[in-house]
N, C-alpha and C positions, 0 to 999 in steps of 0.2 A: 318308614317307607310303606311300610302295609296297612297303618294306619290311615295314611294319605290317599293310598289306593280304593280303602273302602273306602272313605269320605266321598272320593270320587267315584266309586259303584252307586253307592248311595244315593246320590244326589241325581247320576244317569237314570235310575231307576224314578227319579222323584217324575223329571221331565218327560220321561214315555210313559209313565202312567196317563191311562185314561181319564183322568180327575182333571189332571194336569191341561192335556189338550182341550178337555169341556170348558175348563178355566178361563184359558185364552180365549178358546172360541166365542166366550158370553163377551168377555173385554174387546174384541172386534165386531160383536155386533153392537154393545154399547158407542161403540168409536163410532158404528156406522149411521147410530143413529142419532146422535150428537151433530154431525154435518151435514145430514139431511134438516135436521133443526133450523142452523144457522142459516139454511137458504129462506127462512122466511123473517124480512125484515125484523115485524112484528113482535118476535120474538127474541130474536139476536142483538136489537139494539138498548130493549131497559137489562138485557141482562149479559151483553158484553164480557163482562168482568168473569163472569161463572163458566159460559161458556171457555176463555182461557186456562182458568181453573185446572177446568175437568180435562181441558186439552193434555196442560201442562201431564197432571196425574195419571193421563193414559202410557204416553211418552213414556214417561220413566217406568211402569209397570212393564211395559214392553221392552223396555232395557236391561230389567233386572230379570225377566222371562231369557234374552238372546243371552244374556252373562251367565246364565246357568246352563242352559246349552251348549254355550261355548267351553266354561269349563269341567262338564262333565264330559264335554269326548275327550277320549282315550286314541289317541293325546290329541292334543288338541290343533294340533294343524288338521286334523282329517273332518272336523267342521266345515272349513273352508273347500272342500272337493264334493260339496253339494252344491248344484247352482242356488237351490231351494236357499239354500242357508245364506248365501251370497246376496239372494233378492231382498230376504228379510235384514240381513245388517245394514246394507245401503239404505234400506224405506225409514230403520231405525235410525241410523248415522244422519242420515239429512236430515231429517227432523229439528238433532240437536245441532246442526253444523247453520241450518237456516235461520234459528230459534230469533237471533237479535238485527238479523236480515230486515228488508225493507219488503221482499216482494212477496206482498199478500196472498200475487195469483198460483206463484211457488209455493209455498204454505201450503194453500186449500189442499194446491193437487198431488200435494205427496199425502195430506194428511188422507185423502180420499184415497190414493192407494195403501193405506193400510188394513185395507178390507180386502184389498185382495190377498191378502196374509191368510184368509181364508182357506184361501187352494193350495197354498203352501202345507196346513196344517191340516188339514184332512184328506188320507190317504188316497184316497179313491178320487179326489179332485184333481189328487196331485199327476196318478196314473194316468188318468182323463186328458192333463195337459201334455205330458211326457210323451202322450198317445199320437198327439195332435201335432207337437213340434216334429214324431219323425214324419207322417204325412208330406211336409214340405215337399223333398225331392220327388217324390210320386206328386206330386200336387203341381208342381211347375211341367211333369209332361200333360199331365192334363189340363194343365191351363193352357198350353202348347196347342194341344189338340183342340180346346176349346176355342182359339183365338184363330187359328184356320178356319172353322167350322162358322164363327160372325164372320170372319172374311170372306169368305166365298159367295156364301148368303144376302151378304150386303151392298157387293159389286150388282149379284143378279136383280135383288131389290130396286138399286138404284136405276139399271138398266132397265127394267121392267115396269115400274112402278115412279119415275121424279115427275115425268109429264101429268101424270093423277092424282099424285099426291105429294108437291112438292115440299110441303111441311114436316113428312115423317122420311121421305126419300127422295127428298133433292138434291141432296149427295153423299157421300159414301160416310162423314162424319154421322151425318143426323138421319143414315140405315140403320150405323152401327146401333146409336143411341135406341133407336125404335126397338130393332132386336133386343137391345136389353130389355126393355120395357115389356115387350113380350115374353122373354125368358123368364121373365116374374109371373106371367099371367096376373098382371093389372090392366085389368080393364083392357086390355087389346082387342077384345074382337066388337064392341062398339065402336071404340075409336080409332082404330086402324082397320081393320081387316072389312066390315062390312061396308064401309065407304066404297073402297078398292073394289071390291065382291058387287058392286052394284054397277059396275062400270066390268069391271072382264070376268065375267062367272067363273073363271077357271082356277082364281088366282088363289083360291081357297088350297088345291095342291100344294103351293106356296110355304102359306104360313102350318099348314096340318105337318107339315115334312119338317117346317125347322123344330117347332113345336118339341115333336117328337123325337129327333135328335139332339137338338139344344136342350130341355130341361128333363125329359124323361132318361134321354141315355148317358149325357154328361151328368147329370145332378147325382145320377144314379151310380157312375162311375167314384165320385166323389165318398158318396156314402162306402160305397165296399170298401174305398182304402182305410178311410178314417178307421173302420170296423175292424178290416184284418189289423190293423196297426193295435188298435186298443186290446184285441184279443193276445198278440205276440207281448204288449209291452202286462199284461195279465201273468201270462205264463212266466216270464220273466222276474217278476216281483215273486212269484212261488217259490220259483229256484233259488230267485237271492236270499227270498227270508228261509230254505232250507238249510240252504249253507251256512247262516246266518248261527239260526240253532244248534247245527254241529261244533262250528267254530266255539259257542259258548258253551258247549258240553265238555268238548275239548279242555278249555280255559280252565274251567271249573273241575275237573282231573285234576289238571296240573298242579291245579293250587291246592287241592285235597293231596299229593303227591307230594309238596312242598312244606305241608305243614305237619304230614306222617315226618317227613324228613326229620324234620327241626327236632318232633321229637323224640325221633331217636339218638339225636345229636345229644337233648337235655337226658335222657337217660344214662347213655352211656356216658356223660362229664359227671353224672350224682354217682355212678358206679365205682368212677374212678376217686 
């Protein structure tokens, strides 16, 4: 049993090594740049056969990468309570579940996400996304408030502005539309605003007000969440991997504890 146990230390430690992750990482840019390849005919069609090949050889590398993962957690259902680990079996498992499949455009698009394996396996990506999915529920009142802020805007637009320029506000869809356009600052103020501006001088108040509201205060609202979120989910990964540490200092007692035991146990059976 404790031989098994290390096997399986052993092997945990082969996969979180550093080597280990560089390893991969080169095997997913290889991947990545394998399918950028294939998008040029030129290339893809006298050499077909390699192209498969190397497909084929990635797959399984990648497999034999998830296989050692899988069995180096302790135990190994607690693999499975990472989404992370979840993404990567699925992107792996299709692969070989489509392998004898007919639908090529299936193929490409899994093979293509297997770069995004990328953000799975380097930490600071992974935070970066972690960061970004709690966003969401903050994200939907501000798009809340954002989606009042073109309504409002786009009613007055329309009332203001469809007899002037019924192309960009001749009615409340193709306001909306403009505000976006403008919310980008592309090119709006040649093609929308100073047309307008030459016909009611005023109307500069107008667009200087959504401007201002719409991409300086929203955009900007946007930015602070993302930012406190990536800071909280920061402090968070500190705590986990202190805990993390304890927990294995702990471990590592125990099993120094457990093996004083034994030999006291083999002492006192030779005394006897």
């Amino acid at each position: 049993m404790s031989q098994r146990k290390n096997w399986r230390q052993t092997l945990q430690e082969i996969t979180d090594h550093r080597f280990f992750t560089v390893v991969v990482m080169l095997l997913i840019g290889v991947n990545a740049i394998i399918v950028g390849l294939e998008t040029y005919p030129e290339l893809y069609v006298p050499y077909k056969e390699w192209f498969y090949i190397s497909d084929r050889i990635l797959l399984w590398i990648f497999t034999v990468e998830i296989a050692m993962r899988l069995v180096a957690a302790q135990p190994m259902i607690t693999f499975f309570k990472s989404g992370w680990n979840w993404f990567d079996f699925l992107i792996i498992s299709a692969g070989h579940l489509f392998a004898g499949a007919h639908f090529v455009t299936v193929l490409r698009v899994l093979r293509v996400l297997r770069v995004l394996r990328a953000v799975s396996v380097i930490p600071s990506l992974r935070r970066l996304v972690d960061a970004l999915m709690r966003t969401i529920p903050s994200l939907f009142n501000i798009m809340f408030l954002m989606s009042l802020v073109f309504y409002i805007f786009a009613v007055i637009g329309t009332m203001l502005f469809a007899s002037i320029s019924p192309e960009y506000f001749g009615s409340l869809g193709r306001s909306v539309l403009t505000l976006f356009q403008i919310v980008t600052l592309d090119s709006w103020t040649e093609a929308v605003m100073r047309p307008i501006l030459e016909i009611k001088p005023l109307s500069w108040i107008y667009f200087i007000s959504f401007v201002l509201v719409g991409t300086f205060i929203i955009f900007n609202l946007f930015i602070g969440v993302i930012v406190n979120n990536v800071e909280k989910a920061n402090e968070e990964d500190e705590q986990l991997l202190g805990k993390n540490k304890k927990d294995q200092d702990i471990e590592s007692l125990q099993n120094e504890l457990q093996e004083i035991k034994e030999m006291l146990r083999d002492m006192k059976s030779d005394n006897q």
